[in-house]
C-alpha positions in Angstrom: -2.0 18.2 -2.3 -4.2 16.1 0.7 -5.6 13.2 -0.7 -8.8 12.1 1.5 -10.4 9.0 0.4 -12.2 6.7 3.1 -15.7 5.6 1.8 -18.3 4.6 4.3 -17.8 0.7 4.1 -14.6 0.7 5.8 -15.6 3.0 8.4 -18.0 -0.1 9.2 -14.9 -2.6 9.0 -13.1 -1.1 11.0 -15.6 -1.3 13.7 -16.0 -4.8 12.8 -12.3 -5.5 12.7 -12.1 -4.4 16.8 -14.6 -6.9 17.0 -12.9 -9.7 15.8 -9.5 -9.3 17.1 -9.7 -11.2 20.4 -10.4 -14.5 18.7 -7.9 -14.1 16.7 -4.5 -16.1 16.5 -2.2 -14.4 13.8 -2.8 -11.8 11.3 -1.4 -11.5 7.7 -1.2 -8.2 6.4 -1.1 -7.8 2.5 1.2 -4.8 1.6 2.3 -3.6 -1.7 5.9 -4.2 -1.7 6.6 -0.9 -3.9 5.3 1.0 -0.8 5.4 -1.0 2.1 5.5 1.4 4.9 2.3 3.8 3.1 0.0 0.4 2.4 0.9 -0.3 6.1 -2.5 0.6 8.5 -1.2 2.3 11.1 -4.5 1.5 13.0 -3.8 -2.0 12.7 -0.4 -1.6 14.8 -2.6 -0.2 17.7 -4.9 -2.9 17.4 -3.1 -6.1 17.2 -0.7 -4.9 20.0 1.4 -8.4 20.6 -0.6 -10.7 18.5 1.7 -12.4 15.5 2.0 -10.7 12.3 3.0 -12.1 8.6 3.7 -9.3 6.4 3.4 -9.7 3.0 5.2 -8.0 0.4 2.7 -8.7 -2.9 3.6 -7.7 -6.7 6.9 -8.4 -5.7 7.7 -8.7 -9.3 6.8 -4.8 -9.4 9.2 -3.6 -7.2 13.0 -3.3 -6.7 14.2 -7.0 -5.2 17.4 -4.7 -3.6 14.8 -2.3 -1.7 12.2 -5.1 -0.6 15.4 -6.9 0.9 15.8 -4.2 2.9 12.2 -3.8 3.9 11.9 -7.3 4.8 14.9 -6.6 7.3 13.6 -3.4 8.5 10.0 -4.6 9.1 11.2 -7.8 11.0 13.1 -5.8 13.4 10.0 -6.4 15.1 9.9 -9.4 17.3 6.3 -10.6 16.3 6.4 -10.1 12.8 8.0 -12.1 9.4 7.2 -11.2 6.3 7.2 -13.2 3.2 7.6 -11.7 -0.5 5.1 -13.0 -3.1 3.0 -12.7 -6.3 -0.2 -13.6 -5.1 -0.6 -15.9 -7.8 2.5 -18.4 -7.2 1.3 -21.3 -6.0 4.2 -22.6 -4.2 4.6 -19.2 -2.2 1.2 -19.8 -1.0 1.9 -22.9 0.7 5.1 -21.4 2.1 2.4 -19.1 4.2 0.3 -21.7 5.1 3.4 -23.4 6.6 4.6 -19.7 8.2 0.9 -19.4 9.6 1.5 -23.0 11.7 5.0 -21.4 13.0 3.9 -18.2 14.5 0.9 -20.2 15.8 2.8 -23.3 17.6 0.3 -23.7 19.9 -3.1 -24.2 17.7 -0.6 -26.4 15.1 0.3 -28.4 17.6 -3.4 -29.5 18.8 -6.9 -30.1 16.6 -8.0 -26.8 17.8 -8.0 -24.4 13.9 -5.8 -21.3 13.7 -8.0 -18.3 12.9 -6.2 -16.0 11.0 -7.1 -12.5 9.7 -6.4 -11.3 6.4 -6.0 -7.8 5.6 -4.6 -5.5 3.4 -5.8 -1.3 1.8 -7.2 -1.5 -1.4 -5.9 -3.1 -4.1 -2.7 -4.8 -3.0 -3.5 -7.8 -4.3 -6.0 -9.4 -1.0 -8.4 -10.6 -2.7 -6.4 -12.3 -5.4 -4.5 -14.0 -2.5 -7.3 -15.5 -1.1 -8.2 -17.2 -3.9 -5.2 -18.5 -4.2 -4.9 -19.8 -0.4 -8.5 -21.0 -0.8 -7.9 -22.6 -4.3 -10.9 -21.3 -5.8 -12.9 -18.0 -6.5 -14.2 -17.1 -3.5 -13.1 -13.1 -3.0 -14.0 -10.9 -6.1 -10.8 -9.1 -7.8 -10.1 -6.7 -10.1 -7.8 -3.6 -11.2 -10.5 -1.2 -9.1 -9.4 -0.4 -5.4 -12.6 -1.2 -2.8 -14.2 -3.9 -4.9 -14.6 -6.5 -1.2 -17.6 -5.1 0.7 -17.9 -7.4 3.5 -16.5 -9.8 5.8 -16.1 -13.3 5.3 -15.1 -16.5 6.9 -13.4 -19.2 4.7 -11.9 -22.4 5.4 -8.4 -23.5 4.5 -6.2 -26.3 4.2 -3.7 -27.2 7.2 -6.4 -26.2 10.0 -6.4 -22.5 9.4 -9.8 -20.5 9.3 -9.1 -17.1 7.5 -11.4 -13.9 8.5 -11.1 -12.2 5.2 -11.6 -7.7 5.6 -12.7 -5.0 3.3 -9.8 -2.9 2.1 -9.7 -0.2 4.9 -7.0 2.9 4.5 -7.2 5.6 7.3 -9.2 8.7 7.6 -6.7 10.7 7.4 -2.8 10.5 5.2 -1.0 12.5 7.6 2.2 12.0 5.6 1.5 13.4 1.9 4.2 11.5 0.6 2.1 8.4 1.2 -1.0 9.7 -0.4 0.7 10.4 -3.4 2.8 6.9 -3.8 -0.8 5.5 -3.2 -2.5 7.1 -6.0 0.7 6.5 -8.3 0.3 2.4 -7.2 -3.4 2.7 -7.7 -5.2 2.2 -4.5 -6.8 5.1 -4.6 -9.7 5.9 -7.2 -9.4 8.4 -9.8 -12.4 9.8 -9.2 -10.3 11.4 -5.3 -7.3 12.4 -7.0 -5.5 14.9 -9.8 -3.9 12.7 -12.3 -1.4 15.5 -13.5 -0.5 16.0 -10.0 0.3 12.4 -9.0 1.9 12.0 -12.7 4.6 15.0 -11.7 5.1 13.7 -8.4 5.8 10.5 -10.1 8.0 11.3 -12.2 10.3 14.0 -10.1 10.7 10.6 -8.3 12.0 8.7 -10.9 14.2 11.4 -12.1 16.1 10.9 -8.8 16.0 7.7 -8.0 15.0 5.6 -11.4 16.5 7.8 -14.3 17.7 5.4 -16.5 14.6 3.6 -16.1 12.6 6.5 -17.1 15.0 7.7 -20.2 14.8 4.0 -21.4 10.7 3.6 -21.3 9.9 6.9 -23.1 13.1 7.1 -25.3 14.6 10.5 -23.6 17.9 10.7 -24.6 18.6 13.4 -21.6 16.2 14.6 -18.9 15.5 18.3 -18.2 15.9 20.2 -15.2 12.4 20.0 -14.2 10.0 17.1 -14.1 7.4 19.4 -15.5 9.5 20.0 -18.7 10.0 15.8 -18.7 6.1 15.1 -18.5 5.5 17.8 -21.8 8.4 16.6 -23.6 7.0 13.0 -23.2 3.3 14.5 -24.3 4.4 15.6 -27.5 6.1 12.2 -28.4 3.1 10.5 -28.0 0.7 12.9 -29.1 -1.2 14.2 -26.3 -1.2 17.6 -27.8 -4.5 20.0 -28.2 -5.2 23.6 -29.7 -1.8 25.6 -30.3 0.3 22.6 -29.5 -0.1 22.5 -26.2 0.3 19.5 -24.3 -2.6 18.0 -22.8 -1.2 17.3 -19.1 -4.5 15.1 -18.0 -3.8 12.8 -21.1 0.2 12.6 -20.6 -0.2 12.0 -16.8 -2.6 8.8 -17.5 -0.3 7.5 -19.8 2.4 7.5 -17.4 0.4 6.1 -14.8 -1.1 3.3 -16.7 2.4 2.3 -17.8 4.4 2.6 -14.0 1.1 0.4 -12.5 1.8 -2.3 -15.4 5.6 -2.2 -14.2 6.2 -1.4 -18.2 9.2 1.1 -16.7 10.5 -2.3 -14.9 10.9 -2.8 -10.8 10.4 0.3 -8.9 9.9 0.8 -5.0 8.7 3.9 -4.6 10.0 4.5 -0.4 12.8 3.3 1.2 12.8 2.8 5.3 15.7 5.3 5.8 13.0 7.7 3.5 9.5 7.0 5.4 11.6 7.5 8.9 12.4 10.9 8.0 9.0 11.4 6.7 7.3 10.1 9.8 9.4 12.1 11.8 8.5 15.5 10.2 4.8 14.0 10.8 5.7 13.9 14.4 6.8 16.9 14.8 4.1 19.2 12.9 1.4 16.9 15.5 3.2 18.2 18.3 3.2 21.4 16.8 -0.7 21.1 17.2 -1.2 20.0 19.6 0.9 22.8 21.5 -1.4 25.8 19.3 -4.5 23.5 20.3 -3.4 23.4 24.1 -2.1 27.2 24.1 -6.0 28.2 22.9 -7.6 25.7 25.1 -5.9 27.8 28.0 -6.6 31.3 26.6 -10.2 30.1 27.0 -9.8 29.4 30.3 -8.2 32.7 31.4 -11.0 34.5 29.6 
């Protein structure tokens, strides 16, 4: 399943974004550190080219602290990046960023000139909650909805550092599916662009591999069938998501086990590893090439005509 979801405003920011970017010093990224590599902007990797980049890994109490070790280490393999794990929340990680900011910007720290920094992050990975927190009072609006900052907005910090906040932007097009689907499982995609019972399977054929005991534990499974199909109706009937006939209601099973993996009520998960999202990517590669070869081959069957 494709999942397509790129509302008008952030075609505008990332316009805007271009703008911006010479006058720039450093840019902090927020990712989600359950999926680091698919709440990574590719676009933003063309943009930035050199400039420094502070990665953050948010909802870090979300995801598995063995895989976002590795993450951190695969990520910074890149001369001109750190990251820095957080809840956006903790107040004491938000001054360790403020004092990361002045590192990868010797320059500006060292005179009275202010570092201007850009903050941004897809929906609903935590940005705006960060801000706040880096600002020390409300200024960005947050909530549980992906897409909720609109606009642009320059804000004032402590330590000399001018932060150019961003809409949430995600790309026009998820050429890796995998990502589209760990998206909608992590909830930065609305509901309203997605299938629940789809992303619920996906989900849970996942965990099945990769989190079992996690799974059996949360929904009291004392085995797991073959299929994650069998799991999701076997979980419907214990909680009553049944209609005519006894049926399980899919739709109503699927958004209970979404609700409960985005309240981390199954415990840390990290949803990709870097050894997984390599392979990925380069099965993405390969199926571009592929078309652009078929594109080529009837561009020049035009021409012969």
């Amino acid at each position: 399943m494709a999942i397509q979801w790129y509302p008008g405003h952030m075609h505008k920011a990332s316009k805007e974004m271009k703008q911006i970017l010479p006058q720039v010093d450093l840019i902090i990224e927020v990712l989600d550190a359950r999926i680091p590599f698919s709440s990574q902007n590719p676009m933003l990797a063309e943009l930035r080219g050199n400039k420094p980049c502070i990665k953050v890994l948010n909802k870090m109490d979300l995801a598995d602290p063995a895989v976002t070790e590795s993450w951190q280490e695969y990520l910074e393999q890149e001369q001109s990046v750190r990251t820095l794990t957080m809840v956006a929340q903790q107040q004491d990680r938000v001054k360790d960023l403020l004092s990361l900011c002045h590192k990868m910007a010797p320059a500006k720290a060292s005179s009275v000139k202010q570092i201007q920094t850009m903050i941004m992050g897809i929906p609903n990975v935590g940005k705006s909650t960060l801000i706040n927190s880096l600002a020390g009072r409300q200024i960005a609006k947050t909530g549980n909805e992906p897409a909720i900052t609109k606009m642009q907005q320059r804000i004032k910090l402590e330590q000399g550092i001018v932060l150019h906040d961003t809409p949430g932007v995600l790309w026009p097009n998820l050429e890796n599916p995998h990502s589209g689907y760990r998206l909608a499982i992590t909830g930065a995609i609305k509901e309203t662009a997605i299938d629940n019972d789809d992303i619920a399977l996906y989900a849970v054929e996942y965990l099945m591999q990769a989190y079992p005991e996690q799974l059996q534990q949360r929904f009291e499974l004392a085995e797991l069938p073959e299929s994650g199909l069998e799991t999701m109706e076997i979980i419907g009937s214990r909680r009553g998501c049944l209609r005519g006939g006894g049926h399980v209601d899919l739709e109503r099973v699927a958004k209970i086990i979404l609700t409960e993996i985005r309240a981390g009520m199954l415990g840390p998960i990290t949803w990709e590893t870097p050894a997984m999202t390599e392979k990925e990517w380069a099965e993405v590669l390969i199926v571009r090439e592929q078309k652009a070869a078929k594109k080529a081959a009837r561009k020049q069957k035009r021409k012969r005509r």
